[in-house]
N, C-alpha and C positions, 0 to 999 in steps of 0.2 A: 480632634478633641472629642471627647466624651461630650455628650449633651444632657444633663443634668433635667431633672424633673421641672426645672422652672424658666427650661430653655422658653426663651422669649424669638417666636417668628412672625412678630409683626412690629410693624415701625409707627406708631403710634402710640398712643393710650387707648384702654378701652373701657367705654361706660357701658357699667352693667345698671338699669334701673327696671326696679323690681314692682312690681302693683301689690301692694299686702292685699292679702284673701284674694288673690285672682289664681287663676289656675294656669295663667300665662304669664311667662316671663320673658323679655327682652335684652338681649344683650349685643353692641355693636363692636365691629370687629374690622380693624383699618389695616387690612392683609396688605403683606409686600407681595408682589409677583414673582421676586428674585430670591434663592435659598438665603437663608440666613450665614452667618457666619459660621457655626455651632452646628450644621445640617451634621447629619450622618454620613458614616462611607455609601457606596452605594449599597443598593440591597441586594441579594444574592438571588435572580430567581427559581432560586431549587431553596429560597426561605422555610417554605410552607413543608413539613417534614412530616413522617408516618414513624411510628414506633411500635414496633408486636412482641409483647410477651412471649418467651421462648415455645412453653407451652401451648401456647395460641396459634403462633403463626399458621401451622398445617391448617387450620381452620380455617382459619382468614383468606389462604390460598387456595386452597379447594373446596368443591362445591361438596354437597350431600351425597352427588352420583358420584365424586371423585374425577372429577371433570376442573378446571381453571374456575377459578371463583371471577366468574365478569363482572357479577354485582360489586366485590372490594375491588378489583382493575378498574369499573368505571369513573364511582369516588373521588379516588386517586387521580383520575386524569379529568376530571372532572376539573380538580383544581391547576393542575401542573397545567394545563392546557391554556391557561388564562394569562399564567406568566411564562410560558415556552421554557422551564426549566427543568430538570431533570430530577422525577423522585427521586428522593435520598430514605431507605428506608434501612431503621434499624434495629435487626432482630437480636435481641438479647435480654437480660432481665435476671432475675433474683433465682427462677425456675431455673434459667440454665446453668446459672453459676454455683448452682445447689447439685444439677443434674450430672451425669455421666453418659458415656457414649458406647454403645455396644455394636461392633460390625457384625454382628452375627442374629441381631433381631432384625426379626422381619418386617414388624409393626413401625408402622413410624415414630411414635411414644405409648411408654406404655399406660400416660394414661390421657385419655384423648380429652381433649379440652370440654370435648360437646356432652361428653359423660362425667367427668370431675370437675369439671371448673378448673379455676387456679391452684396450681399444684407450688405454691411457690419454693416450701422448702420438702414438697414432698417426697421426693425420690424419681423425681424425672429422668426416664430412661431414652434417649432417642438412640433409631437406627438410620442405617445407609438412608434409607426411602426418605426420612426427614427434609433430605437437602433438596429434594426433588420440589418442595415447597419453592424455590429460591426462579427458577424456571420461570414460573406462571406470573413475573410481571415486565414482561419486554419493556426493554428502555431507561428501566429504575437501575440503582447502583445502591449498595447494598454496606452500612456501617454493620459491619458482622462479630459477635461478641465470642470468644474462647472464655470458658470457665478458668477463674483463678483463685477460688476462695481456698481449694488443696494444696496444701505442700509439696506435695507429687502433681507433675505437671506429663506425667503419663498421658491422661486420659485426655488433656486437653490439647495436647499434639495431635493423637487418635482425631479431636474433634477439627480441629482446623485441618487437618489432610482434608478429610472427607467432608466439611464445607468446602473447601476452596476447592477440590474438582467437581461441583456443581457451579459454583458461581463464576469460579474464572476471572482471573488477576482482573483483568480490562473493565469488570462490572463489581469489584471492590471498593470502594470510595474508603470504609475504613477499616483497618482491623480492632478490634476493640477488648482489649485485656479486663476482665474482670467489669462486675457490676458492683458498686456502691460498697467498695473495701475498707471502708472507714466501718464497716457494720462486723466487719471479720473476727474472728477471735482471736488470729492473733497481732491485728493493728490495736489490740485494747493493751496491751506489755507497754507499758509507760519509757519501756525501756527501747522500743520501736518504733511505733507507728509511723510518721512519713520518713525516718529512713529506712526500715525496714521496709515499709512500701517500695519505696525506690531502687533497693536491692533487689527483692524478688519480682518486682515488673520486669528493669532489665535483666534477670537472670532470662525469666520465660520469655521477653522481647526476642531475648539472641537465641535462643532455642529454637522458638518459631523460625526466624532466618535461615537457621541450618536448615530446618526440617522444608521451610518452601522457599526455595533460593528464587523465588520471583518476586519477593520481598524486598530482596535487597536492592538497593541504590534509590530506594521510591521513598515517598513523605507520605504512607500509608497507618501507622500506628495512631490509636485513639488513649489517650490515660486520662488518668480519676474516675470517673465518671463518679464524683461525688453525690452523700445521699443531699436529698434537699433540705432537711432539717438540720446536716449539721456542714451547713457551706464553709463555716470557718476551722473543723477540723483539718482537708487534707485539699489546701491551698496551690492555686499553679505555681506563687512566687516561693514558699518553702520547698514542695515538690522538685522543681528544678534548679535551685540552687542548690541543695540538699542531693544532687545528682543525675536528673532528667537533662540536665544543659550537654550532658555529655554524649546525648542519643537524639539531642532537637534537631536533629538532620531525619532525622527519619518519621516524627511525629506531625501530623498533620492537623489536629484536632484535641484540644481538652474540653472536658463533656462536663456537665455537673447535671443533676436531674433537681428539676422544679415542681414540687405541690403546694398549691395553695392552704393548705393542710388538710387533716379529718372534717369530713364535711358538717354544714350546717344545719342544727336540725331544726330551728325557728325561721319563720318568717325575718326575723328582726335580725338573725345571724344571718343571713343570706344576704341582706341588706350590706351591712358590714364587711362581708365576704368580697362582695364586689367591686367594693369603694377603689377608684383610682388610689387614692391614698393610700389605701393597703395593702397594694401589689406596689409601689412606688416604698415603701417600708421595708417590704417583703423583699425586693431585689439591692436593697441598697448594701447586704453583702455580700452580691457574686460581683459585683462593679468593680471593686480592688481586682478581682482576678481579670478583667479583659481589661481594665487599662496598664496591669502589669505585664500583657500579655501583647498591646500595641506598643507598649516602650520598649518589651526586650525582645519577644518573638514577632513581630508583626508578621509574618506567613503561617503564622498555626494560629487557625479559628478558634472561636469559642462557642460552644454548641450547647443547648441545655436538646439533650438527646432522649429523654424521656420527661416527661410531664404531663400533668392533669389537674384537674379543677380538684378535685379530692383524694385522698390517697387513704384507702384502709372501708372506706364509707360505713355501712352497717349503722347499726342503732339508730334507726330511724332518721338518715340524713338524707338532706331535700339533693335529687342527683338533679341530672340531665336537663336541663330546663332552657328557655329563651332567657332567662337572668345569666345563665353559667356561659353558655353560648356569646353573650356581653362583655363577661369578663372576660371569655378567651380573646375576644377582637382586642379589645384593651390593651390586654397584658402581654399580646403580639407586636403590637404598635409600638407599648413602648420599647420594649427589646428592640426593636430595630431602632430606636431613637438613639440607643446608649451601645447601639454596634455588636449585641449580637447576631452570630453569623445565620446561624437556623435555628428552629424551634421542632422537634420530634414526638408526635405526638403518641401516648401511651394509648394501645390496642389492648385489652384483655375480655376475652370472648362474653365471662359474664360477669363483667363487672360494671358499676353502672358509669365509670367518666368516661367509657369507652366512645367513641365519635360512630360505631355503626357496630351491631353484632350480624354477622359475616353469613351465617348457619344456624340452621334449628339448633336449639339446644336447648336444657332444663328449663332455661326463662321465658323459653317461644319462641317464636317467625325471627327469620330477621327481619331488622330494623334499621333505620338512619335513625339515630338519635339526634336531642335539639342542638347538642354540643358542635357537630358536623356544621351546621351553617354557618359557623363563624370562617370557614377556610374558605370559601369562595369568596367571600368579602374581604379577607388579607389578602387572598391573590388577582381579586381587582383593583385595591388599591394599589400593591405593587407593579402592578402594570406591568408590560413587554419591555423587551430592549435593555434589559441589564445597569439603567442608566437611573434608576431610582433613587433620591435619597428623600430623607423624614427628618422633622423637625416638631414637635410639641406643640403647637401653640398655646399663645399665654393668655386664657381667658380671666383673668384677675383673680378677685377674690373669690374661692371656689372652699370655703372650707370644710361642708359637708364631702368633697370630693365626690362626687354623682356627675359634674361633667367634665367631659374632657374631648379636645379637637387634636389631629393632628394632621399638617400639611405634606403633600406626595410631590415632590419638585423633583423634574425630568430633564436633564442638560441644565438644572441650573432654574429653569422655570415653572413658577407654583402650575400642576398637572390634575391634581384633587385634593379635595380634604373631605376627612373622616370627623366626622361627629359622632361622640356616645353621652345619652340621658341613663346614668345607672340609676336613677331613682326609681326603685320598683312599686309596680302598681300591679293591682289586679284588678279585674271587673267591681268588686268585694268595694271596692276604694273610690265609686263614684267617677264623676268624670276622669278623661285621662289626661293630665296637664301637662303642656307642652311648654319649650323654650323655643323662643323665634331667635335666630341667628342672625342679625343683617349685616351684610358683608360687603365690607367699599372696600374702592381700591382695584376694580377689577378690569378695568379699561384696556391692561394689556392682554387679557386671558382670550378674549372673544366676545362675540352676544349673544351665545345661547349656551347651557350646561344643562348635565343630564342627572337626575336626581334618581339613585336608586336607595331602597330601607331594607331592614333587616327588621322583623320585628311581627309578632302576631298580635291576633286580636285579644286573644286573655290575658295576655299580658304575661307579670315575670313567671308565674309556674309552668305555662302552656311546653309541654311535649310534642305538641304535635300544632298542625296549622302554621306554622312558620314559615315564611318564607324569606327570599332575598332577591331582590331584583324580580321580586313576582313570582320568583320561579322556588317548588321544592323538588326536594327527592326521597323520594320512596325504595320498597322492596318489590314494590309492585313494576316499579319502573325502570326497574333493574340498576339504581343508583344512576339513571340520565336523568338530567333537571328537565320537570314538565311545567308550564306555567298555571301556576294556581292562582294569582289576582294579578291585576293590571294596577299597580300603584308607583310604577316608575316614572317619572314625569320630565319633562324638558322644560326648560325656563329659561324667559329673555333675560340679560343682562340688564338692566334697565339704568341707562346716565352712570354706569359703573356699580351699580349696586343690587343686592341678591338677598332677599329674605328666605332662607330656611329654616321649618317648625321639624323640630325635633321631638318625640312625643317619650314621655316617659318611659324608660324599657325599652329603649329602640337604639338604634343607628342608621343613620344616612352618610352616604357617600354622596358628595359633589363631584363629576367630572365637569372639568372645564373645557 
């Protein structure tokens, strides 16, 4: 079953007693050892997912010399490495589905990322050498998008031959028809949209088949990939009743893409921005699509294959930060709560929710942005061994929504929990005030746990100084985690119980 925002995984009541005007708060938490009823499926460890703007990608894969980009391969394995899963990375986007494919340039696009920026509908050309991008990341598998926004499905046959003889069936994970076709001109015909959708996927579905018969007989096809704004236009259950039911043998994945919206440009919106509560709002209409999609498909995942903290940014919106970095922990955690399958995150070279820019370019050096630390922290909580499942827990009365815990149970037994304080502070804001967490209940876990934070010293704006488990990563460092402080701690269990101070604008991870 779905597990619902107010999934309860502890078997008690819990008193929350609060000190007026103290800067610390208390709350006791009478944890079960054993998954609750309501836990999740397990968690997939290829969760933790990458996403490159079509335009982008050659950036992101190669270096300035034209050499493998080690800096974005480290990254990347940086996290995969924590949960033994296999990058799932997915190149596609609004750029390609706008773009066309010429076998006879020699450039890789004609306009390179590192000099135009984001070309989204601007006439993106790639050639052969493009796909040579797909090479430089051993080990990954690749959700690869074919433009479908034309009528004429010419160019995008052209496009899929000459991806798929770089990548190669065995490193496909998905094929991916069109980006965000509810944006299209002609799903606007009141007299179309999701059946007209439906017709012209499967027309270029069976097309594609002819054109690469290594397609056939496999559960390789990706549809919707819906925009994030409008989740209840072009739905999995109208979608495939409406005629997808007739090719669900062959689909493996329905996408929709997640932004939090146009970013915030106050202190007080960023605030807002980050509230469990309004990412728990925000998701409550893709939820219809994966429980419709465990009742009738249960073997085709549900993917939000493109997302970010912001989408469009500009006019002075507060990007990249240790607050936004927060929210991504958050609103990973709870997706896995409510059983989606992975989460893919949006790359665009200079845009600012980007997680690292890859290469020089108009904006500077590269960079790890603060967005980035949140992926090492979902793929420690995720843990090894495929055997993960998550659960919510019910800290009571929470109605500012600023905090939120949730439990990692392994074969069945509580493994770690995550805590997030969204209450944002800055230095600006005087002391930093904390919640103590005291946690019974833990007799069968062990007597000693390892406490790692996520969190810097300036608190929610801080860019830089961040770390996780002590450790950052830099360009300097060529994206391998170097330790910058020593704030990971080990603690007795003490007669069953465990006090952790969670500091405003942070997260702690308990390993048990």
């Amino acid at each position: 079953m779905i597990s619902p925002a107010s999934t309860i995984a502890t078997t008690a009541a819990i008193l929350a007693v609060i000190s007026q005007g103290s800067c610390q708060t208390s709350r006791t938490i009478n944890l079960s050892p054993t998954a609750p009823s309501d836990v999740s499926q397990n968690v997939d460890p290829s969760f933790p997912g990458f996403a490159f703007e079509q335009a982008s990608f050659y950036a992101y894969s190669f270096n300035a010399q034209g050499n493998p980009n080690i800096f974005s391969r480290n990254l990347v394995d940086s996290v995969l490495n924590r949960t033994g899963g296999i990058p799932i990375i997915r190149v596609g986007g609004t750029s390609g589905d706008h773009g066309t494919y010429n076998a006879s340039q020699k450039e890789p696009t004609n306009f390179p990322a590192t000099k135009f920026g984001p070309q989204m509908r601007g006439g993106v050309t790639i050639g052969p050498s493009f796909f040579d991008a797909f090479k430089n990341w051993p080990g990954a598998k690749f959700e690869f998008m074919v433009p479908f926004r034309n009528a004429s499905y010419s160019h995008s046959i052209e496009w899929a031959k000459a991806g798929m003889s770089k990548i190669g069936i065995d490193n496909l994970f998905t094929l991916e028809i069109g980006n965000e076709p509810n944006f299209y001109g002609w799903f606007q015909d009141p007299n179309g949209r999701v059946p007209g959708y439906v017709k012209r996927y499967t027309n270029l579905h069976d097309k594609l088949q002819d054109a690469l018969p290594a397609l056939n007989g496999k559960k390789i096809f990706q549809t919707l990939d819906t925009a994030a704004n409008h989740p209840t236009v072009l739905t999995a259950k109208e979608a495939f009743e409406k005629g997808l039911n007739d090719i669900a043998p062959s689909i493996k994945q329905v996408a929709f893409h997640y932004y939090q919206g146009h970013g915030p440009k106050t202190f007080h919106e960023l605030q807002d921005w980050v509230r469990h509560s309004g990412t728990v709002k925000n998701m409550s209409a893709f939820i219809p699509n994966i429980k419709y999609l465990q009742a009738n498909h249960p073997k085709i995942d549900f993917a939000f294959t493109e997302t970010g903290y912001n989408v469009g940014g500009g006019g002075g919106s507060i990007d990249s930060n240790l607050a936004t970095a927060l929210w991504a922990v958050d609103f990973q955690l709870y997706c896995m709560t409510v059983n989606v399958r992975r989460v893919n995150w949006q790359q665009i070279l200079m845009a600012s929710l980007s997680m690292w820019r890859a290469v020089e370019s108009k904006r500077g050096d590269p960079i790890v942005s603060a967005n980035y630390y949140s992926q090492p922290f979902i793929a420690d909580f995720i843990g090894k061994g495929g055997k993960t499942q998550v659960s919510q827990l019910n800290l009571g009365d929470d109605r500012d929504g600023t905090l939120v815990a949730y439990g990692a149970y392994e074969s069945g037994k509580l493994a770690r929990i995550a805590f997030l304080n969204l209450d944002m502070w800055t230095t600006r804001n005087g002391t930093r005030p904390q919640v103590d967490f005291v946690l019974k209940g833990l007799s069968a876990t062990g007597t000693q746990a390892k406490i790692h934070r996520l969190s810097a010293p300036d608190g929610a704006l801080a860019k830089n100084n961040l770390s996780y488990a002590g450790l950052e990563w830099t360009w300097e460092s060529r994206g391998i985690g170097q330790q910058l402080r020593d704030d990971s701690t080990v603690m007795d269990i003490n007669s069953t119980n465990m006090t952790v101070s969670v500091d405003a604008t942070s997260a702690v991870m308990v390993v048990l």
